[in-house]
Structures are given as C-alpha cells and as structure tokens.
C-alpha positions in Angstrom: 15.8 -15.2 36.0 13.1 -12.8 34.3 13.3 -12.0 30.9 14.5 -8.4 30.1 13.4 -6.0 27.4 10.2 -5.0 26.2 8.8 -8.0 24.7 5.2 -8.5 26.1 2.7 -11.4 24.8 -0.5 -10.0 23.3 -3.6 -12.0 21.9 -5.1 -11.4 18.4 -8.4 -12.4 17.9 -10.5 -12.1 14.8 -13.2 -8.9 13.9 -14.7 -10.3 11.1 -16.0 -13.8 13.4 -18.4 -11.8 15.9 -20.1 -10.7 13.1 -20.8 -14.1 10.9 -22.9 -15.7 13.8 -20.5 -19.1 13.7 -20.0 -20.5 17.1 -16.0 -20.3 18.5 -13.1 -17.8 18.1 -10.0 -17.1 16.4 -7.7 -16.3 18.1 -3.7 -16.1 18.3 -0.8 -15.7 20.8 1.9 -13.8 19.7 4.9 -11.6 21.2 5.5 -7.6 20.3 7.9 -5.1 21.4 6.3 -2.3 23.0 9.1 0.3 22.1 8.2 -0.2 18.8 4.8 -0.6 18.6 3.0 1.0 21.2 -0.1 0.8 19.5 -2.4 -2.2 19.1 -1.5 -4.4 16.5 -3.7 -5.7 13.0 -2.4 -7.9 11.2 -4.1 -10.4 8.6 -4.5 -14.1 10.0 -5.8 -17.2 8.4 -9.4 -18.1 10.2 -9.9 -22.1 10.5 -13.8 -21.6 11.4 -14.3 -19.2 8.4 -11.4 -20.6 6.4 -9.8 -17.5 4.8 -8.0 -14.7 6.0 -9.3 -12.4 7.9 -8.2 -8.8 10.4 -7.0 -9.7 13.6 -6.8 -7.0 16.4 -5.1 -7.4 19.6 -7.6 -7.6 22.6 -6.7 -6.8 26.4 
C-alpha cells in the first residue's frame, strides 16, 4: 500500500561547491512535509569535498 500524508523526498545540494571550481557535488536525500514547509528548504550540511559546513538548498 502507498504511504499516506504529506511527506515528499527532496534533494539538498550544496551552493557554495559550484562556485570553488572542485570537481563533484554535495548532495543529500532527505524527507519534508509539505504542509509545513511549503517553501524550499536551507539548511547547513557538512561538505566532504570542501570539508566544512556549508548552505544547502533544495533543488528540483
């Protein structure tokens, strides 16, 4: 049976990557609930390439 509710998975990738010229991507997999949050999410990951923490926004 399907899941019910308002849960969707959304993927977080990193801003700060593009920018530094360093081959690869950050990037996460994580689940929101779109009655809460209908806006796209940013939220402070750790990034392994760059190794510190760094803004994540959720793609499409």
């Amino acid at each position: 049976m399907a899941k019910k509710g308002n849960r969707v998975q959304v993927i977080l990738e990193c801003t700060e990557h593009k920018e530094s010229g360093v081959a690869g991507t950050s990037r996460y997999i994580t689940t929101k609930n779109k009655k809460n949050t209908p806006d796209r999410m940013e939220i402070k990951k750790f990034n392994p390439i760059l190794k510190k923490m760094t803004v994540h926004k959720e793609i499409k």
